[in-house]
ChimeraX commands (.cxc) that place a marker at each C-alpha (Angstrom):
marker #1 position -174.12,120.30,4.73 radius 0.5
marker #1 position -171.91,117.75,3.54 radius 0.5
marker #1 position -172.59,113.86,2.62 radius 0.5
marker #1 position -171.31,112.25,5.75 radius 0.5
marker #1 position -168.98,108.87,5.89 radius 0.5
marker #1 position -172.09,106.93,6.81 radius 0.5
marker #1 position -174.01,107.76,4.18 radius 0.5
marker #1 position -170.66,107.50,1.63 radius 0.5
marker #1 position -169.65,104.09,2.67 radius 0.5
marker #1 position -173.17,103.02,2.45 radius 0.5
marker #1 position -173.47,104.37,-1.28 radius 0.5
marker #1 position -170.50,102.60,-1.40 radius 0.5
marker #1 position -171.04,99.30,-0.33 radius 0.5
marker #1 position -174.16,98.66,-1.87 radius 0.5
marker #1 position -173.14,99.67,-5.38 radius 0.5
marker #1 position -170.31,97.61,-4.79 radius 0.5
marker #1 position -167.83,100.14,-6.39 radius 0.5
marker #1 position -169.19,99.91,-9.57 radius 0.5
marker #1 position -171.12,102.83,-12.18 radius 0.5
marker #1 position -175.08,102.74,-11.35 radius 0.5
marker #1 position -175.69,103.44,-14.83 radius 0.5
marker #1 position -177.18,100.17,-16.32 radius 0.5
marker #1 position -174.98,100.77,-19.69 radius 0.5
marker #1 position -171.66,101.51,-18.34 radius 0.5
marker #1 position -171.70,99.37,-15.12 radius 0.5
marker #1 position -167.09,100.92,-14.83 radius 0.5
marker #1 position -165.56,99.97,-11.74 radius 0.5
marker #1 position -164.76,103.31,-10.21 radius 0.5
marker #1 position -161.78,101.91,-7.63 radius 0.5
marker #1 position -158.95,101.67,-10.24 radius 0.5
marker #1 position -155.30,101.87,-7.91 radius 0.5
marker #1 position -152.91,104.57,-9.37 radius 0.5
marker #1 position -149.48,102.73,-7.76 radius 0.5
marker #1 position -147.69,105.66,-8.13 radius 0.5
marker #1 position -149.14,107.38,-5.99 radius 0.5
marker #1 position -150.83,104.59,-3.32 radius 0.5
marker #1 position -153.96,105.92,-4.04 radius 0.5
marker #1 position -157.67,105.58,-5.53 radius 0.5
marker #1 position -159.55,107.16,-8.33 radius 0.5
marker #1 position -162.60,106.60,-7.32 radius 0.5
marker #1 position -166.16,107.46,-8.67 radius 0.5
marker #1 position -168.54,110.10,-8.14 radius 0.5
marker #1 position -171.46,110.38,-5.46 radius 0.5
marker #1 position -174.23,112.12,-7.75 radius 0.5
marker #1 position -177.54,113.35,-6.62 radius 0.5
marker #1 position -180.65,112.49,-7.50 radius 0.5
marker #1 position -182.15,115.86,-6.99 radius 0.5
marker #1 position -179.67,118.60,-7.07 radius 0.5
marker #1 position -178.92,120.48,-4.14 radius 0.5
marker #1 position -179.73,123.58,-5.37 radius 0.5
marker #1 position -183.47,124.45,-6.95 radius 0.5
marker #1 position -181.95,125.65,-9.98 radius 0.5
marker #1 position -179.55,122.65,-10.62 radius 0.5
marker #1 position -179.92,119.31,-12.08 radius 0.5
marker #1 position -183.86,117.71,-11.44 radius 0.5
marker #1 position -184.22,120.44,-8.75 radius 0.5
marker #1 position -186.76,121.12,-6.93 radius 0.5
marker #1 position -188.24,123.56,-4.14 radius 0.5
marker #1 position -185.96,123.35,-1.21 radius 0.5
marker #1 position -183.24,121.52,-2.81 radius 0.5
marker #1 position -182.20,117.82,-2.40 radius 0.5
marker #1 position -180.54,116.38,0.75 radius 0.5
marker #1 position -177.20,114.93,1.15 radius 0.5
marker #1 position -178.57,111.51,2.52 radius 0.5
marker #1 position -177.78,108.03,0.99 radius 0.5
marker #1 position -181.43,108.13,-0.31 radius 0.5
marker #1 position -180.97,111.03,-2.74 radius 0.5
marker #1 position -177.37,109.94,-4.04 radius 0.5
marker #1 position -176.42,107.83,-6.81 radius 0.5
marker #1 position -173.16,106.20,-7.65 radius 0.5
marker #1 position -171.52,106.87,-10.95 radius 0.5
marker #1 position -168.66,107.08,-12.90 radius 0.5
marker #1 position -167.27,110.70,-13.84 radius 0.5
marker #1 position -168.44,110.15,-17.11 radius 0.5
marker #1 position -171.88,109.44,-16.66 radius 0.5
marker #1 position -172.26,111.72,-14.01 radius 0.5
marker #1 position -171.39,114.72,-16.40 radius 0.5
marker #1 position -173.40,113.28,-18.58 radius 0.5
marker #1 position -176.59,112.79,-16.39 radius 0.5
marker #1 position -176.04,116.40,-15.28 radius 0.5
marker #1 position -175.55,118.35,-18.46 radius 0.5
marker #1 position -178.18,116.93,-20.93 radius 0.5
marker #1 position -181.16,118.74,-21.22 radius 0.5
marker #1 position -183.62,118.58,-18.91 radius 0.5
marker #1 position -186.15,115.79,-18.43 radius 0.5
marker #1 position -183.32,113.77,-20.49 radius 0.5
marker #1 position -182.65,111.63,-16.91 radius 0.5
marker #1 position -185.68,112.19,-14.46 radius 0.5
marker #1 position -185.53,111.83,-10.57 radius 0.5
marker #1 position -187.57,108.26,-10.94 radius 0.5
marker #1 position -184.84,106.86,-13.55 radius 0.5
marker #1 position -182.12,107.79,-11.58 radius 0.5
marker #1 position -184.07,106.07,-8.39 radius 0.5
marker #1 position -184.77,102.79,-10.91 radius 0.5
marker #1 position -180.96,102.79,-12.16 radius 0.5
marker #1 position -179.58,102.84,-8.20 radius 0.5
marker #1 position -182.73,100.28,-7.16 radius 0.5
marker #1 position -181.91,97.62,-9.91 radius 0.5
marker #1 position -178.42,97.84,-9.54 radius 0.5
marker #1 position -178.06,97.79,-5.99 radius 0.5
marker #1 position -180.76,94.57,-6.18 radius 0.5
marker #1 position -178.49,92.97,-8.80 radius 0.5
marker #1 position -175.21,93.26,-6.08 radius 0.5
marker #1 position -177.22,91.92,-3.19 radius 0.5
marker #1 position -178.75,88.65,-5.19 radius 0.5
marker #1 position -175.39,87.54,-7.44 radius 0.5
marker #1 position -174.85,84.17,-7.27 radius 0.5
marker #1 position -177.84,83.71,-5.63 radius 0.5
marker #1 position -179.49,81.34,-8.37 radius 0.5
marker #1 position -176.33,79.63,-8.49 radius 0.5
marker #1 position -177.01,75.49,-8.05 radius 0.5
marker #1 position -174.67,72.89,-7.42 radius 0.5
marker #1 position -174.87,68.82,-7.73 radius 0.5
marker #1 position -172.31,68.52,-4.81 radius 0.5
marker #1 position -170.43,69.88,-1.95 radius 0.5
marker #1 position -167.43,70.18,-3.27 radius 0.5
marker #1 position -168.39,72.58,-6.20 radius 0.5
marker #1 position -169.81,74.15,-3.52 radius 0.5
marker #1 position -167.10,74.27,-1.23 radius 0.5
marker #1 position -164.84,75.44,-3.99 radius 0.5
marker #1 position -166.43,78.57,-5.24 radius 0.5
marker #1 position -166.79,79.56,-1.22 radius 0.5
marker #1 position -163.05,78.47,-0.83 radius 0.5
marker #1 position -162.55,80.90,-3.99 radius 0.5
marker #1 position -164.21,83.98,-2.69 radius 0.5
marker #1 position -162.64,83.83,0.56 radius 0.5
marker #1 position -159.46,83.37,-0.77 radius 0.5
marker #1 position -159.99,86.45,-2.39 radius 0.5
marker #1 position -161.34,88.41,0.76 radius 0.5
marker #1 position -158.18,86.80,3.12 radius 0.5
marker #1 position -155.62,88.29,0.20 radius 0.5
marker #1 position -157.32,91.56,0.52 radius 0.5
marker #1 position -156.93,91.55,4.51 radius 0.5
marker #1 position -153.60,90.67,4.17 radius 0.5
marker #1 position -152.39,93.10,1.75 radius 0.5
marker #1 position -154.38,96.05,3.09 radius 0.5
marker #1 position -155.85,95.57,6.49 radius 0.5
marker #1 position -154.35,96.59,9.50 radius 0.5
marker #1 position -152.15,93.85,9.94 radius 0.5
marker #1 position -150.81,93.70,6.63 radius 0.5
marker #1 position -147.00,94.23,6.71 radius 0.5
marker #1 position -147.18,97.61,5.72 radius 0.5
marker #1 position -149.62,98.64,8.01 radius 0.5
marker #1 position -147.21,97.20,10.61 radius 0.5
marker #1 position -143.86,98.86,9.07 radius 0.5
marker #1 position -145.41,102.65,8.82 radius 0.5
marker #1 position -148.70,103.25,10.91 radius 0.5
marker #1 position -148.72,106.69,9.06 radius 0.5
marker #1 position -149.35,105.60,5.75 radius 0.5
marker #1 position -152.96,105.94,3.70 radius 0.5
marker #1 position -153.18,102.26,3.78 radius 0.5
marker #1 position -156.45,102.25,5.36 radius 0.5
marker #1 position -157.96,104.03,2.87 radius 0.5
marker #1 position -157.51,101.10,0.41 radius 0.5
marker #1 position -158.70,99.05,3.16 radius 0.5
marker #1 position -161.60,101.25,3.28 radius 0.5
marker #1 position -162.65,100.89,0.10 radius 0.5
marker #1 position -162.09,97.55,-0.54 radius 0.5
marker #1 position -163.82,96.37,2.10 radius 0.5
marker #1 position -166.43,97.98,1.02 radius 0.5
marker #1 position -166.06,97.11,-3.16 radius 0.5
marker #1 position -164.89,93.43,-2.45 radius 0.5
marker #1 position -165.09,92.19,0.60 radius 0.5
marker #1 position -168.67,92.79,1.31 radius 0.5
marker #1 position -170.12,91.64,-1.94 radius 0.5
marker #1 position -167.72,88.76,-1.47 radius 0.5
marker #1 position -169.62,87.86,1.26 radius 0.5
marker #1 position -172.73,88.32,0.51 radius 0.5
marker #1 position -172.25,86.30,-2.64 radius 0.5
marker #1 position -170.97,83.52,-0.36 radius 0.5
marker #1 position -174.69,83.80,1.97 radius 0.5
marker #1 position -176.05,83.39,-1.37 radius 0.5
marker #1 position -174.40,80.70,-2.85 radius 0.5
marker #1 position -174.97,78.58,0.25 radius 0.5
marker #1 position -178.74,79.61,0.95 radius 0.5
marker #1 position -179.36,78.41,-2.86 radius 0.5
marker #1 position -177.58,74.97,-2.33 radius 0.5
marker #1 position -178.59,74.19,1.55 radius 0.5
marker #1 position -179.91,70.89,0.77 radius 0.5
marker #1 position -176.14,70.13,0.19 radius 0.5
marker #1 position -174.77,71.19,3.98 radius 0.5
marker #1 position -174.75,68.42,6.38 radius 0.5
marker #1 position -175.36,69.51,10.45 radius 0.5
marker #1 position -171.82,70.78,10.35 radius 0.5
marker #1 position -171.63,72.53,7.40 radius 0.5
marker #1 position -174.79,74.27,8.32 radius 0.5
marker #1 position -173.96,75.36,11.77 radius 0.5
marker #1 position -170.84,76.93,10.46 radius 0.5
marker #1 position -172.36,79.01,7.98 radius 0.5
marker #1 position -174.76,80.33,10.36 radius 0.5
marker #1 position -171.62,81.55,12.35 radius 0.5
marker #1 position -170.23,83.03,9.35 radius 0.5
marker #1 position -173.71,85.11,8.35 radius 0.5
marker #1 position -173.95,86.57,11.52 radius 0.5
marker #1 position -170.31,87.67,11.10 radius 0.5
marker #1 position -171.06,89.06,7.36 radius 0.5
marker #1 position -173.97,90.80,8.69 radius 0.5
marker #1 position -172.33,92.39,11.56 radius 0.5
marker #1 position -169.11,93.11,9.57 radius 0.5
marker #1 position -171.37,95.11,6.84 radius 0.5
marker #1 position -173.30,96.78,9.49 radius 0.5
marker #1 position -169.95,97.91,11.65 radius 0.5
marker #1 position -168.78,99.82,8.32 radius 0.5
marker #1 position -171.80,101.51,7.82 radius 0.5
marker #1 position -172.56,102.63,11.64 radius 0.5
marker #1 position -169.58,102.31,14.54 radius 0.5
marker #1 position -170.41,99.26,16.59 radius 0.5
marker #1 position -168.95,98.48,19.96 radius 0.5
marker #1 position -168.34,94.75,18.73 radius 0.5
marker #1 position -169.02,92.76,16.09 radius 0.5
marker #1 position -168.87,88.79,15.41 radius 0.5
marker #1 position -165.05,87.79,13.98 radius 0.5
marker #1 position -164.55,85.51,11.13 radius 0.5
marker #1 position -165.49,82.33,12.43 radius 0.5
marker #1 position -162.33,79.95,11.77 radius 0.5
marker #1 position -164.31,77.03,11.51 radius 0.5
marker #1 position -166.22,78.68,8.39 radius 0.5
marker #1 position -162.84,78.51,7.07 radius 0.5
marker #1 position -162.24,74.91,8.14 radius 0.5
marker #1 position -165.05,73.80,6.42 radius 0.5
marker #1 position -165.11,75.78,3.52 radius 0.5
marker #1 position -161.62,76.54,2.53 radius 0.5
marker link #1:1,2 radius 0.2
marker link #1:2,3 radius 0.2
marker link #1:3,4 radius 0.2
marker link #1:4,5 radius 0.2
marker link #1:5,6 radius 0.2
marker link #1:6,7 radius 0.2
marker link #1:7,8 radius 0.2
marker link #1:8,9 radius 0.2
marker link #1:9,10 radius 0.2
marker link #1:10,11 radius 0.2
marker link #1:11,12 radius 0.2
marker link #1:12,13 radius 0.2
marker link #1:13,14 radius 0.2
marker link #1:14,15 radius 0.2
marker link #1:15,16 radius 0.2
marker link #1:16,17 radius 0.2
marker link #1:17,18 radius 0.2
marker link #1:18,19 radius 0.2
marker link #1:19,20 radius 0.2
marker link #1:20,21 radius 0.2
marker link #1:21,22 radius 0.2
marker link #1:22,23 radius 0.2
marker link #1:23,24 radius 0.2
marker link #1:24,25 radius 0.2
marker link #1:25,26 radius 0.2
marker link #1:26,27 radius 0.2
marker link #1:27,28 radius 0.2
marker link #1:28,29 radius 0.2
marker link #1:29,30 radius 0.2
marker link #1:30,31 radius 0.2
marker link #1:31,32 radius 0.2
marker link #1:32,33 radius 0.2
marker link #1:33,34 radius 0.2
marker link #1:34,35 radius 0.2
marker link #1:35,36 radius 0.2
marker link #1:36,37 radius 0.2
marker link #1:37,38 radius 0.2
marker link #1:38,39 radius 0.2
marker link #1:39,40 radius 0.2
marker link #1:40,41 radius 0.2
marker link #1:41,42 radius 0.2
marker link #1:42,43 radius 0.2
marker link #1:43,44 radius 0.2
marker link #1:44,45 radius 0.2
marker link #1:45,46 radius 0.2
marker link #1:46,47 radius 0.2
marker link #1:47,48 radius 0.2
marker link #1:48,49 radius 0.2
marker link #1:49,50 radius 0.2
marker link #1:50,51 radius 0.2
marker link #1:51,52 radius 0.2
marker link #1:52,53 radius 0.2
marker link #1:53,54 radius 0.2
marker link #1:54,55 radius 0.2
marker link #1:55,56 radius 0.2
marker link #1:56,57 radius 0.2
marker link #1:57,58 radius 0.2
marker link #1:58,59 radius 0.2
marker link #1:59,60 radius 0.2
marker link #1:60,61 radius 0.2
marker link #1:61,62 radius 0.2
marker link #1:62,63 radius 0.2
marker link #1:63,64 radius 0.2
marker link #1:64,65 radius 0.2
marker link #1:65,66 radius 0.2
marker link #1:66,67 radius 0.2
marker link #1:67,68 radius 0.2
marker link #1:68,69 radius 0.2
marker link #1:69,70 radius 0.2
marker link #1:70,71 radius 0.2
marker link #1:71,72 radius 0.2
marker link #1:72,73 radius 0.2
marker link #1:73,74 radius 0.2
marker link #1:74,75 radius 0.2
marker link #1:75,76 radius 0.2
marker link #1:76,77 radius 0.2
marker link #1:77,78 radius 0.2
marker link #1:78,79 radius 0.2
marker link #1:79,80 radius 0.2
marker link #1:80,81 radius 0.2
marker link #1:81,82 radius 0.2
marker link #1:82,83 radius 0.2
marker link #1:83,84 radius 0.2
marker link #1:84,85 radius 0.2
marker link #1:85,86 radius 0.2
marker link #1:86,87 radius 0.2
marker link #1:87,88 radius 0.2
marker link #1:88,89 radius 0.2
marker link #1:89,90 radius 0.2
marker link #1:90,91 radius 0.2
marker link #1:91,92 radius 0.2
marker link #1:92,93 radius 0.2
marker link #1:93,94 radius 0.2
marker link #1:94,95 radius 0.2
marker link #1:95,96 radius 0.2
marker link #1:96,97 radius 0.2
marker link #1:97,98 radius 0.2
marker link #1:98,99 radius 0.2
marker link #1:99,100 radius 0.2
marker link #1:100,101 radius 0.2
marker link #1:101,102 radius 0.2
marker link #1:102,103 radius 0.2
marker link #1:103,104 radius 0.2
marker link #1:104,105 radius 0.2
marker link #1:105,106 radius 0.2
marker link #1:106,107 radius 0.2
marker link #1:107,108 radius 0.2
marker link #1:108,109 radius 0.2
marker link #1:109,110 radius 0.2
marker link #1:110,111 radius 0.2
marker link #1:111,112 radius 0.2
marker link #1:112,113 radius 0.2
marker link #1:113,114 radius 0.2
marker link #1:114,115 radius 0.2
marker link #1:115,116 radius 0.2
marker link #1:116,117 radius 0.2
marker link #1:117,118 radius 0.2
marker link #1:118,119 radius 0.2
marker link #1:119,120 radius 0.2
marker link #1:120,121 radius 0.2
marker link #1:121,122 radius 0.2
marker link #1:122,123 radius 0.2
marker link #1:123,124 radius 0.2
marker link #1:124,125 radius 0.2
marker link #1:125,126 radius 0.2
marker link #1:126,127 radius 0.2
marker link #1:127,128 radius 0.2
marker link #1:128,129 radius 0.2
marker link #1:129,130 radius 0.2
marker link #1:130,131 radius 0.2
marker link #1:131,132 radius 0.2
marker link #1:132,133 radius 0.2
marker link #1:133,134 radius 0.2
marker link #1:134,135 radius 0.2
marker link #1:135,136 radius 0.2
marker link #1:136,137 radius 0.2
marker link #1:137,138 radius 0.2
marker link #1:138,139 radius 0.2
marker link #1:139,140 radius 0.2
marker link #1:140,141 radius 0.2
marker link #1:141,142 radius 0.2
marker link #1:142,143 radius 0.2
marker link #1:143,144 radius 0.2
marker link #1:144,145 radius 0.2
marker link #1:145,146 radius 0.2
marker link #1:146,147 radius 0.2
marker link #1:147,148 radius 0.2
marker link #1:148,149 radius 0.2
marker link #1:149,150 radius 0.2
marker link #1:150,151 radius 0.2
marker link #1:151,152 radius 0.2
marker link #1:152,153 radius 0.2
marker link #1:153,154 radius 0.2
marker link #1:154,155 radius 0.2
marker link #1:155,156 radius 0.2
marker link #1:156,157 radius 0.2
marker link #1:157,158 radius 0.2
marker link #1:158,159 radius 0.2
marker link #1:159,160 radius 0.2
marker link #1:160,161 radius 0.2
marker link #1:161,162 radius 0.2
marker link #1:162,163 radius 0.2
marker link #1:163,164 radius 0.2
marker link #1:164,165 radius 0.2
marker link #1:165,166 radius 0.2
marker link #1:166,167 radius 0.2
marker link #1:167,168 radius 0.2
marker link #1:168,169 radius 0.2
marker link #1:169,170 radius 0.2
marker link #1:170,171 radius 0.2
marker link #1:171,172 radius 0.2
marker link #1:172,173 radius 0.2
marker link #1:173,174 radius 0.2
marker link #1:174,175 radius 0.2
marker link #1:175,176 radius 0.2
marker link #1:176,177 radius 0.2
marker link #1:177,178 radius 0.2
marker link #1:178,179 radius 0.2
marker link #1:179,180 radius 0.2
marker link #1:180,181 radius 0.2
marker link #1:181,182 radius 0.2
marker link #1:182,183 radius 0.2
marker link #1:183,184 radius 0.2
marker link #1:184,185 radius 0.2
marker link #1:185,186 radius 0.2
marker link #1:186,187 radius 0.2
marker link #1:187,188 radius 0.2
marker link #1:188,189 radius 0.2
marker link #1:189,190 radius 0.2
marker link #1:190,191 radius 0.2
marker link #1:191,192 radius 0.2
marker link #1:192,193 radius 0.2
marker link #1:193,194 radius 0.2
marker link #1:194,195 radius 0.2
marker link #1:195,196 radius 0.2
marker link #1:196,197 radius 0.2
marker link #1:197,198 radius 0.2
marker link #1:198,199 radius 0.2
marker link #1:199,200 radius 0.2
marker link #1:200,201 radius 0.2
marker link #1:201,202 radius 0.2
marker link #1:202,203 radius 0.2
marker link #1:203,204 radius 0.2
marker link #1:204,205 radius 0.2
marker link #1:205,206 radius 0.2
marker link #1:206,207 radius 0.2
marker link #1:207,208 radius 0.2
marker link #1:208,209 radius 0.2
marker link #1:209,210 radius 0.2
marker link #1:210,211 radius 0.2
marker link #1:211,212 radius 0.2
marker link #1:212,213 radius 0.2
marker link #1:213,214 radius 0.2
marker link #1:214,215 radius 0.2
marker link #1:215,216 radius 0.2
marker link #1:216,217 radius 0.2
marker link #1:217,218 radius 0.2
marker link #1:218,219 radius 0.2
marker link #1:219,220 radius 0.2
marker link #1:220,221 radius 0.2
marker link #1:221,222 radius 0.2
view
């Protein structure tokens, strides 16, 4: 058995693309241009899949996103050849716990004394997101010009490593300076959370729609 895309991209997504490992923290999607590609990190487990491997036990480990752990190729050797009892099942489960808590809450203590400091930072992030789309997503110009190339794996992951914590950063920012949104401001961000949420959960599991970026999200925040 294999770890399936559902369980990768969810590994993914909530790590954010970055090494688990509270002291190393490496972002694991560095772009080789020469040849279009990714190196990307490693999907560890928790408990090996064999008995006799790393923190094994009776029966093995699964291949689910519950017993997997994303790391860099360095730590993962690392966790897996030191002695054993060196990096237990429950550290492992504390290192992927705190850091995937950490992705989910940034910016989420964040105050502002106005809207427009506000309104910037979300103006920034999308930014960032709409440069993404444009230079990766399917109707980016390459995309367009060759259908055939590996584009969408870029996409793939970058929607997952940016685009998503990008959002979610955004729900934050804006649930921890409400008292700053007039009616307007407010109804438009609830249009664009149930678009984040629905965008996150389409990557994860197949859905036969989800909520598009609401353009007047944009109007008011960009």
């Amino acid at each position: 058995m294999a770890i399936s895309e559902a369980d990768s991209k969810l590994l993914w997504g909530r790590a954010a693309g970055i090494c688990s490992n509270p002291s190393c923290r490496a972002d694991l999607t560095a772009l080789l241009l020469e040849s279009n590609s990714y190196n990307i990190g490693e999907m560890a487990h928790i408990i090996a899949r064999s008995e006799d491997g790393p923190r094994g036990e009776t029966g093995g480990g699964s291949d689910k996103y519950s017993n997997l752990i994303l790391l860099c190729p360095t730590c993962h050797r690392h966790v897996d050849k030191s002695p054993e009892g060196t990096f237990t099942v429950e550290q492992l489960h504390q290192w992927k716990n705190d850091h995937e808590n950490t992705i989910r809450h940034r910016m989420s203590e964040v105050v502002y004394e106005n809207v427009e400091e506000l309104k910037r930072e979300v103006s920034n992030l999308l930014t960032e997101n709409h440069m993404i789309w444009k230079e990766y997503g399917p109707q980016s110009e390459v995309a367009k010009e060759d259908p055939g190339s590996n584009l969408y794996k870029i996409w793939n992951l970058r929607k997952l490593d940016t685009v998503i914590p990008n959002n979610q950063k955004i729900i934050n920012v804006i649930e921890a300076n409400m008292k700053l949104l007039d009616t307007d401001d407010y109804k438009a961000f609830l249009l664009f959370k149930n678009h984040a949420t629905s965008f996150e959960a389409n990557q994860y599991c197949r859905l036969s729609s989800y909520t598009l970026f609401p353009e007047t999200f944009s109007e008011k925040f960009q």
